[in-house]
C-alpha positions in Angstrom: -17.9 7.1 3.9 -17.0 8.7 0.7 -15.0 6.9 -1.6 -11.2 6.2 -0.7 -8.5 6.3 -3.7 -5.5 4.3 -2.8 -2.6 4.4 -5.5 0.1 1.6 -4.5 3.0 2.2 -6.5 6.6 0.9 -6.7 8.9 -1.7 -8.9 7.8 -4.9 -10.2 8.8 -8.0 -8.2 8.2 -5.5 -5.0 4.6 -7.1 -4.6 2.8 -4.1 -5.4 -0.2 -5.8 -7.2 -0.3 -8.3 -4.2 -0.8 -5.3 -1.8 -4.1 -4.0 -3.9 -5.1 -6.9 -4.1 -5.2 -7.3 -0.4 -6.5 -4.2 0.6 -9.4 -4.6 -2.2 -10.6 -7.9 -0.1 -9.9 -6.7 2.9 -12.6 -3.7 1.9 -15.0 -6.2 -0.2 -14.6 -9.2 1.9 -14.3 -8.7 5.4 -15.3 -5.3 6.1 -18.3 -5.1 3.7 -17.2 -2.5 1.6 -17.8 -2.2 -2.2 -13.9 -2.1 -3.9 -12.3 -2.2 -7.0 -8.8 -2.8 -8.2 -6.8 -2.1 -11.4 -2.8 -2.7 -12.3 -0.1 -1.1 -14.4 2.8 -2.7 -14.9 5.6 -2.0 -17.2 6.9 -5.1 -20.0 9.7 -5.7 -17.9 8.8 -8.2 -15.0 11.1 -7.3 -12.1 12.5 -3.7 -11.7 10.1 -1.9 -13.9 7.6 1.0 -13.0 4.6 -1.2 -11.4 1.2 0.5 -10.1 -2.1 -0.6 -8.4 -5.4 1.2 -7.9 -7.6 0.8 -4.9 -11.0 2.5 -4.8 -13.4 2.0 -1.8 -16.6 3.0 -0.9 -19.5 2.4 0.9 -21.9 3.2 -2.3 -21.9 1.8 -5.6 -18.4 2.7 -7.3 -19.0 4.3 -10.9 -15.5 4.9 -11.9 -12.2 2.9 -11.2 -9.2 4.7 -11.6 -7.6 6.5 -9.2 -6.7 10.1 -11.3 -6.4 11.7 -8.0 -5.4 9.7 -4.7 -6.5 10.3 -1.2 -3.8 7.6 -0.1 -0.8 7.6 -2.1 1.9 4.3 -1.0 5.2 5.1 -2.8 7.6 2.3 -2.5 10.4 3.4 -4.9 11.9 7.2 -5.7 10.5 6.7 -9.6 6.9 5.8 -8.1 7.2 8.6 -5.7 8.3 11.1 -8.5 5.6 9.5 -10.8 2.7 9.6 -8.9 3.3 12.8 -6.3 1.0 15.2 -8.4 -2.2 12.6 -7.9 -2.0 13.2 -4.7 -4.5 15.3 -3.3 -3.9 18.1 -0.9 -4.2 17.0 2.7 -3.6 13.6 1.2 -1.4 10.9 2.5 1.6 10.0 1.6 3.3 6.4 2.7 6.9 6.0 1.6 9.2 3.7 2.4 12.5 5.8 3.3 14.9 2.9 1.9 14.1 3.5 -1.8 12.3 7.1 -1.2 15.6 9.2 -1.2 14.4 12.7 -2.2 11.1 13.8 -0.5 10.0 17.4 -0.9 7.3 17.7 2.3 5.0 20.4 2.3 2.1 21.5 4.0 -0.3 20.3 1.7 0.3 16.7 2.3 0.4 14.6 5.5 3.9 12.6 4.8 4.6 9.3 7.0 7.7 7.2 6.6 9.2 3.7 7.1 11.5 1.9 6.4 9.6 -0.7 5.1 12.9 -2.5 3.2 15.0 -2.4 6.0 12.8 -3.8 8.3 11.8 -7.2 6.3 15.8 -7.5 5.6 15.6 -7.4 9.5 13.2 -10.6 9.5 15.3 -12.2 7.3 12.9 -11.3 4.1 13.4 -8.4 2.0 10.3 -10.0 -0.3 7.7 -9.3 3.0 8.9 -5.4 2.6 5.0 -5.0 1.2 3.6 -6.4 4.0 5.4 -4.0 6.5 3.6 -1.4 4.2 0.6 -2.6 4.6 0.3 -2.7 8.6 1.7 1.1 8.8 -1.1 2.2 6.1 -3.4 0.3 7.9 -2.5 1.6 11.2 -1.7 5.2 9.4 -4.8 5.5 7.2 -7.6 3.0 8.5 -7.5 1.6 4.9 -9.6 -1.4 6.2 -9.8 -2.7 9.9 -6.9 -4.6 11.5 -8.8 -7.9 11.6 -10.0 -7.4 7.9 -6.2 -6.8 6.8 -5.1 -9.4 8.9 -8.1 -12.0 7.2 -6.9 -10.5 3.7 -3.4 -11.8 4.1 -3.7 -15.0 5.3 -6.4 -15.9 2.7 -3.7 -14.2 0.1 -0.2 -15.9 0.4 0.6 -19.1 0.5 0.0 -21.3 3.6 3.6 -21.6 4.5 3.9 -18.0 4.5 1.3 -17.2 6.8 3.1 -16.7 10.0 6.6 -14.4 8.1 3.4 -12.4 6.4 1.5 -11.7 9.5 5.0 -11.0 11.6 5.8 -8.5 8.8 2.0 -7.0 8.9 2.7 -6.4 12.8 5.9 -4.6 12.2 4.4 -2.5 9.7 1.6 -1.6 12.2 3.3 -0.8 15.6 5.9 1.3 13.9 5.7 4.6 15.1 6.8 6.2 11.6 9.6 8.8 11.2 
């Protein structure tokens, strides 16, 4: 495998750094993969510009940022006009058509949609709307295995929202994508 670049970007209080830091142990902890993980975050708390980094890799990894992504997960219009030119071509771009307004598709990109927001207001929890995101990338890009994902999250949140994060996981990975 050569090494996957996963840039997760959105708002703060969206659970962005939650998401890399899921994927990153789903690759280092249950499917044996070497990952890393870095965080950007602006001063403001909730509703600033927030990003993660993801690299994995069966080898060694020598450098941990992600300058150019092979998986770019966009969960606002500001991370999507942020981060668009990392994106490699025939890269992958998740977005989440609830907050991702203006999309310009071309042919150098493979675009996939959901609507990641609407469908954790469905369950009751706009909060789980990263979790949603993560079963479609996983089913979308084979970030990590479904049973490493599904390990990642449940040693991730809190016990009492086990269950709500795997529904939301489940969701995220049956849906079909737009």
């Amino acid at each position: 495998m050569q090494e996957l670049r996963v840039k997760i970007s959105g708002f703060g209080g969206q659970g962005i750094i939650l998401s890399s830091y899921i994927v990153g142990k789903a690759a280092a902890i249950f499917d044996g993969k070497n990952s890393s993980m870095t965080q950007a975050y602006g001063p403001e708390a909730r509703g600033g510009a927030c990003s993660s980094q993801v690299v994995i890799s069966d080898e060694e990894i020598d450098y941990p940022l992600v300058d150019v992504a092979n998986v770019l997960i966009a969960m606002s219009q500001e991370a999507y006009d942020k981060f668009l030119p990392i994106l490699k071509k025939k890269g992958i771009l998740l977005y989440d058509t609830d907050l991702v307004k203006e999309v310009q598709i071309h042919n150098e990109i493979v675009a996939k949609a959901i609507p990641a927001t609407r469908l954790a207001e469905e369950m009751g929890k706009k909060i789980v709307a990263n979790i949603v995101m993560l079963g479609f990338a996983t089913a979308q890009t084979k970030i990590s295995s479904y049973d490493a994902m599904k390990s990642s999250i449940k040693e991730s949140v809190p016990a009492r929202f086990i269950e709500l994060n795997m529904k939301a996981f489940q969701i995220g990975y049956d849906y079909i994508g737009d």
